[in-house]
C-alpha positions in Angstrom: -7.9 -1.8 37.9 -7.5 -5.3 36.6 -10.0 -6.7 38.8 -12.5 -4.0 37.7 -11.7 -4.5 34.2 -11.8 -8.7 34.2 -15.0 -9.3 36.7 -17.4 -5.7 36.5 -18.5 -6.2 32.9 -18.8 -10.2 33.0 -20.9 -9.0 36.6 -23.0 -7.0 35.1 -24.1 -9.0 31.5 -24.9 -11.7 33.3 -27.5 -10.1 36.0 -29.0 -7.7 33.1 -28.8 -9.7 29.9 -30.8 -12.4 29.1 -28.6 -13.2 26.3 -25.4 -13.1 27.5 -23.6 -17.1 27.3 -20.4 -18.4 29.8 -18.6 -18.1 26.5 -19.0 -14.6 26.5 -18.4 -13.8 29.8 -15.1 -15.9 30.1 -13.9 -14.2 26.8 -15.0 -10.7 28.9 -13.0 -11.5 31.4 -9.9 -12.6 29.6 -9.9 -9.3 27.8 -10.3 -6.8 30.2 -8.0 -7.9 32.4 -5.5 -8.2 29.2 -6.1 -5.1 28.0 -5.4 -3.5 31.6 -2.5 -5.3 32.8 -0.9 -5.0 29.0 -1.1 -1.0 29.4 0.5 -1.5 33.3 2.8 -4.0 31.8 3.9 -1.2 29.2 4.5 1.4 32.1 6.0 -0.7 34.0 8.7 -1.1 31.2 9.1 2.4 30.3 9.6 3.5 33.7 12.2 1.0 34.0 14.0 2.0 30.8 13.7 5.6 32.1 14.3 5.1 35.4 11.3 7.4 36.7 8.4 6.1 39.2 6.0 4.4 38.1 2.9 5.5 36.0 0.8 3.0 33.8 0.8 4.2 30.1 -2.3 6.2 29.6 -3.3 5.2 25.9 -4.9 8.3 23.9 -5.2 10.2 27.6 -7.2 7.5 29.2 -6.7 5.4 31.9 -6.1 1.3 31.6 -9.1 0.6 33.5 -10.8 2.4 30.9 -9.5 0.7 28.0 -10.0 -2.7 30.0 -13.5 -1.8 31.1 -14.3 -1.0 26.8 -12.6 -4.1 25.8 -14.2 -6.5 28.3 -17.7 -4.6 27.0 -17.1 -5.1 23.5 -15.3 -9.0 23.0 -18.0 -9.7 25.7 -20.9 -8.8 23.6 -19.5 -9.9 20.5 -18.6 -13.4 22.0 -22.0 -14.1 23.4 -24.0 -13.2 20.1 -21.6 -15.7 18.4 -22.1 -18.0 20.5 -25.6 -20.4 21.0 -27.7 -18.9 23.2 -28.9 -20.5 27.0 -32.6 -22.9 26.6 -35.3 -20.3 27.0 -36.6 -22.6 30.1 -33.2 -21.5 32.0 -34.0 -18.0 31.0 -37.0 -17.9 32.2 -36.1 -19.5 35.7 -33.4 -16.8 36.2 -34.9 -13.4 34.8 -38.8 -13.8 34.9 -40.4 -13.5 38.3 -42.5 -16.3 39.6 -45.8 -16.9 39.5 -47.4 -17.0 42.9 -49.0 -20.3 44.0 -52.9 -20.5 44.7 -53.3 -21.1 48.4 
């Protein structure tokens, strides 16, 4: 879940959006997998203190790979319109198609 949370979003902005910066994918990254392995970290410890198995703390009913998934989405987003955006020229090269060559 961790994994999912830290590298799908960061994945997925960067093949899709052309305005999405390494500032804002790093800071994706950082907070999905924080968000996730905080909530595990939080089961972890009450099933210690309670002695039961263990079952990561499901925040308002939902999963940690949820809340990582929505965090990596939103501080991603949020980071890369703060941030300068990429030369046009490098934008072009990566998400317009080529034109063909006259042979």
């Amino acid at each position: 879940g961790c994994a999912a949370s830290a590298f799908l979003i960061p994945t997925v902005m960067m093949c899709y959006w052309r305005r999405a910066t390494a500032a804002g994918t790093i800071a994706a990254m950082l907070a999905g997998a924080l968000a996730s392995f905080s909530l595990n970290m939080v089961g972890l410890i009450i099933s210690i203190r309670y002695q039961t198995g263990f079952v990561p703390y499901n925040l308002l009913g939902f999963e940690p790979i949820v809340w990582g998934l929505a965090s990596s989405c939103i501080v991603g987003i949020i980071a890369s319109l703060l941030t300068p955006p990429l030369d046009g020229r490098l934008i072009s090269k990566l998400f317009d198609a080529a034109e063909p060559q006259p042979s």
